[in-house]
C-alpha positions in Angstrom: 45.5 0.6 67.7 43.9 -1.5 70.7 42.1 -5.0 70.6 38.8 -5.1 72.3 37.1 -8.3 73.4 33.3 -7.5 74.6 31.3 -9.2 76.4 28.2 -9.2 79.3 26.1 -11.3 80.6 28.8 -14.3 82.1 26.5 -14.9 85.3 29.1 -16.7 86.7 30.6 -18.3 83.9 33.8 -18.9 82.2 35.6 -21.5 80.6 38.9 -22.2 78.6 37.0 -21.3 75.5 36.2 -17.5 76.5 39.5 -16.8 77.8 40.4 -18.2 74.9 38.8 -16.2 72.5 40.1 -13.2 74.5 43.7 -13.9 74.1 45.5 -11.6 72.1 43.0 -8.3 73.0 44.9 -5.4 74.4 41.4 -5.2 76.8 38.4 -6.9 78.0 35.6 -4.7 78.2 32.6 -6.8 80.4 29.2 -5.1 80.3 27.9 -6.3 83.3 25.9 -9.3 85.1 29.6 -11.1 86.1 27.7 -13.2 88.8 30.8 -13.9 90.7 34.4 -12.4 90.6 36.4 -16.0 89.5 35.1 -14.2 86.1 37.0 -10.9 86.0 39.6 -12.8 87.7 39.8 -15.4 85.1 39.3 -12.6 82.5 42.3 -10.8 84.0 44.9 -13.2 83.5 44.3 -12.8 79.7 44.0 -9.1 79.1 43.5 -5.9 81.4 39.9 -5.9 82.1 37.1 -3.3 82.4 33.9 -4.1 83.9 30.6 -2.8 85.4 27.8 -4.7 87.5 24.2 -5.5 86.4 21.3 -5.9 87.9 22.0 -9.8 89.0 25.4 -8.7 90.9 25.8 -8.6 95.0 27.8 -6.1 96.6 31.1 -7.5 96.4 31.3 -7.3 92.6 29.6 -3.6 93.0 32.4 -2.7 95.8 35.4 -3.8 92.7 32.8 -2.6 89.7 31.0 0.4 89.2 27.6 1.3 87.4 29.0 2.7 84.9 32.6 3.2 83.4 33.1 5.9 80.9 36.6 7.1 79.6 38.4 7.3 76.3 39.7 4.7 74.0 42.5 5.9 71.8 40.1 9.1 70.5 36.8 7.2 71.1 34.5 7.9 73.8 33.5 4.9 75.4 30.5 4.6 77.5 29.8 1.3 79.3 26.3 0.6 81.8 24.6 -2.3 82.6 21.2 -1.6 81.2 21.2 1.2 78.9 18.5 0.4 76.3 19.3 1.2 72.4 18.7 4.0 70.1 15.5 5.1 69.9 14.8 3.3 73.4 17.7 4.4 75.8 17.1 3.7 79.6 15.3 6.7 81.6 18.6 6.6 83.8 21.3 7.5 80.6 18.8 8.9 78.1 19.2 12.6 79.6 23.4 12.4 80.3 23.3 10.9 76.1 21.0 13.5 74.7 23.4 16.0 76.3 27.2 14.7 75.7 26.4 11.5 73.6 29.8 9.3 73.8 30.6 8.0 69.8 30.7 4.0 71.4 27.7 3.1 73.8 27.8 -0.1 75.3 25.3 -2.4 77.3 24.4 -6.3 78.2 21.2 -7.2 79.9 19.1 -8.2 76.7 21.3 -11.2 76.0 20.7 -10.1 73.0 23.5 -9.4 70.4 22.9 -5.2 68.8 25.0 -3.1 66.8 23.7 0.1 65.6 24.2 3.1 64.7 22.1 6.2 66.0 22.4 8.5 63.9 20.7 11.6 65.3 23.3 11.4 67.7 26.0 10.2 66.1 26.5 6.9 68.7 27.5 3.4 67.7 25.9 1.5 70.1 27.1 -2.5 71.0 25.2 -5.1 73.4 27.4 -8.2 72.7 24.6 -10.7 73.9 25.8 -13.2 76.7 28.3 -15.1 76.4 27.2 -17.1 79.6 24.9 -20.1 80.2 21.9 -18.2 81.9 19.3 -17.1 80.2 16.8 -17.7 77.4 19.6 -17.1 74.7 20.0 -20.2 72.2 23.6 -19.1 71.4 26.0 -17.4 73.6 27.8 -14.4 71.9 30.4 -11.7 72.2 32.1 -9.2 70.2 36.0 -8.6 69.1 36.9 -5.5 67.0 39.9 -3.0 66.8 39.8 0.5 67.8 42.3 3.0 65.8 42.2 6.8 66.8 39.1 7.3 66.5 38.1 4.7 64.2 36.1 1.3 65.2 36.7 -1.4 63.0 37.0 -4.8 62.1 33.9 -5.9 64.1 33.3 -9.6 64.9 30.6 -11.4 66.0 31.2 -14.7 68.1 28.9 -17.2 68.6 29.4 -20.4 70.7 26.9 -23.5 71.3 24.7 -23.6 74.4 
């Protein structure tokens, strides 16, 4: 079993209270739009941490971070981007790569806003944890914590902190 802590959209953020909240995962997975690399370094010194840009990122978090970051989880296959859309609305730049080997956990920010679903033609689970920074429209930051067993995701939890 491995503790995930999720989150995206930190543009530049980080305080005692996320790294906090982070403590006792076995991983931080960061779904992009770090804004500066204090926050994977911060992010570090809690838990080994897995990352990929967004759109808002320079080069020197794409030269440490790449686009995308796909690999296996105990038995799950775990696919992280940036912007990726949802079912039923997947970006043009994943949709053909999911239609033809669909990973069983899809993961993306840029919305700051907090999804989980289920597609169910393809048989994804897809999470956007929201943003757990201050930037943005978003009235409450957000990010996800749940467990991964073999291939089993469970005990999903959403966190929400003030503005």
């Amino acid at each position: 079993m491995i503790k995930i802590s999720l989150l995206s959209d930190t543009h530049s953020y980080i305080d005692n209270k996320i790294l906090e909240l982070c403590s006792g995962a076995d991983e931080i997975w960061h779904a992009g739009d770090i804004g500066s690399l204090h926050v994977t370094e911060a992010l570090q010194t809690v838990a080994p941490v897995r990352a990929v840009y967004g759109n808002i990122d320079d080069t020197r978090i794409r030269a440490v971070w790449p686009l995308h970051q796909r690999f296996k989880a105990q038995d799950v296959d775990v696919w992280i981007t940036h912007i990726g859309g949802y079912p039923g609305r997947y970006s043009p730049a994943v949709k053909p790569e999911i239609y033809q080997k669909p990973p069983k956990l899809f993961i993306c920010g840029h919305s700051h806003i907090l999804k989980v679903m289920n597609d169910k033609k393809l048989g994804i689970l897809h999470m956007n944890p929201g943003a757990i920074g201050k930037h943005g429209f978003h009235k409450v930051r957000t990010m996800l914590r749940f467990k991964i067993t073999a291939d089993r995701i469970h005990e999903l939890e959403v966190v929400e902190l003030p503005r």
